[in-house]
Every structure is written in structure tokens, then in C-alpha cells.
C-alpha positions as CSV (number, residue, x, y, z in Angstrom):
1,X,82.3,7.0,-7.2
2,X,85.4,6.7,-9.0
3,X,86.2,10.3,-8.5
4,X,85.6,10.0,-4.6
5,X,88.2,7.3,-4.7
6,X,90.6,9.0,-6.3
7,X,90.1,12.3,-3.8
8,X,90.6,9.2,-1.1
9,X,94.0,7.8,-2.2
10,X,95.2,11.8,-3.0
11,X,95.0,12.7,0.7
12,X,97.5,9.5,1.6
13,X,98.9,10.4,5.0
14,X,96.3,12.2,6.7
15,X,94.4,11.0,9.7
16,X,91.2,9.1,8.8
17,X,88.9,11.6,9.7
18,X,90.6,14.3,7.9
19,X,90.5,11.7,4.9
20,X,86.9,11.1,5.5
21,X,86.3,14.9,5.6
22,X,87.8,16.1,2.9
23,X,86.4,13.0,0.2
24,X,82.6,14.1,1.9
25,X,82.7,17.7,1.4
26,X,84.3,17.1,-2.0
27,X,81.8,14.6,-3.1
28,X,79.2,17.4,-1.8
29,X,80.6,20.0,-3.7
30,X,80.2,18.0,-6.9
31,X,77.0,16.9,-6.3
32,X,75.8,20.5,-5.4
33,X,77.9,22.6,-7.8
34,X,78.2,20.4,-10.6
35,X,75.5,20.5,-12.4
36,X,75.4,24.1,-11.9
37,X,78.4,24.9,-13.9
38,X,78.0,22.3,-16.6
39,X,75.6,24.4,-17.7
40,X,77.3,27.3,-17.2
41,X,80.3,25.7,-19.0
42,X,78.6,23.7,-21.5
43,X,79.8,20.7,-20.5
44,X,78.5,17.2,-20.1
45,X,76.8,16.6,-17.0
46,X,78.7,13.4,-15.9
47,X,82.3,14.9,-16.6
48,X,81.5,18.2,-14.8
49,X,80.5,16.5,-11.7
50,X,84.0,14.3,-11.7
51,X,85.9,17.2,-12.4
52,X,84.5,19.0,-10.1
53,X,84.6,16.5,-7.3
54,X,88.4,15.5,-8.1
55,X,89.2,19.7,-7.8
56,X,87.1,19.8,-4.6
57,X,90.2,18.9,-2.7
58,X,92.4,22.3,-4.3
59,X,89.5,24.4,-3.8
60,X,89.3,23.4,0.5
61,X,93.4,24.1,0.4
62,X,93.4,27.4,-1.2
63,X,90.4,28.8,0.8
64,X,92.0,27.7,4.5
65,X,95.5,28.8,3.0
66,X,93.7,32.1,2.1
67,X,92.0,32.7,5.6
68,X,95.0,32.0,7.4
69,X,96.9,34.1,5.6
70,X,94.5,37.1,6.2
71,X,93.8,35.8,9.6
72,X,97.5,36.1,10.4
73,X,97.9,39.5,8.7
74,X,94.6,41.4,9.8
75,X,96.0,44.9,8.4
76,X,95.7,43.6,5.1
77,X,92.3,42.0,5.3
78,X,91.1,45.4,6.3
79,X,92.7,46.8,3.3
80,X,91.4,44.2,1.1
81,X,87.6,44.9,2.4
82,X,88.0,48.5,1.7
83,X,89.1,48.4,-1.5
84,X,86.0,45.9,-2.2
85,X,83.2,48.3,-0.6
86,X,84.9,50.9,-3.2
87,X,88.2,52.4,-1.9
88,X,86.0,53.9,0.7
């Protein structure tokens, strides 16, 4: 709970639904995830799932920074999924 409201009062000046968006799909990705890769960590349980939650935020950014980027430079998305099926 604590982490959710800290994901709340880090979006500060967005609309409320965007607010209320980002704080859910965090708080899934931490309940989801979390567990996951405490144990792929080593970590505590508890602590993974706050960290995890609180960085849910930065991952959402990056990813719809990323696909706008590659969605405003389609030459370079078609390079980058050739050079992941092999260069082919």
C-alpha cells in the first residue's frame, strides 16, 4: 500500500485517470512480477514487490518512449527486427 501511494503522489500533475492508471498497472506489475524475480534475485519477498511496484512507473515511460520512438522512425524498427531474426 505504501508503495502505491508513493507511485500516486510521483505522478503529481497528471489528470486523475492517468494517475489512476499508472498507480493500477504498477501495483499489477508488482503483484504479478514480484514474486517472480525475488526469486530470481534472491531477495525478500516483501521488498521485491515494493521495489518493484515503485519502478513500475519507469518501466511504463521507457516502453511508450521506446515505441514512439520506433513508431516515428519505421526504417529503423525494420533494421532492428532484422538484426534480431539473425541479420537476415
Amino acid at each position: 500500500l505504501g508503495a502505491l501511494v508513493l507511485v500516486w503522489l510521483r505522478t503529481d500533475g497528471m489528470a486523475l485517470i492517468a494517475r489512476m492508471g499508472i498507480v493500477l498497472a504498477s501495483g499489477a506489475i508488482g503483484y504479478v512480477a514480484g514474486p517472480e524475480i525475488a526469486l530470481w534475485l534472491g531477495t525478500p519477498e516483501r521488498l521485491t514487490i515494493v521495489g518493484v511496484t515503485v519502478l513500475g512507473p519507469l518501466a511504463l515511460e521507457t516502453a511508450a518512449a521506446a515505441l514512439l520512438w520506433l513508431k516515428r522512425d519505421p526504417a529503423h524498427l525494420a533494421e532492428m527486427l532484422r538484426l534480431w531474426r539473425g541479420g537476415k
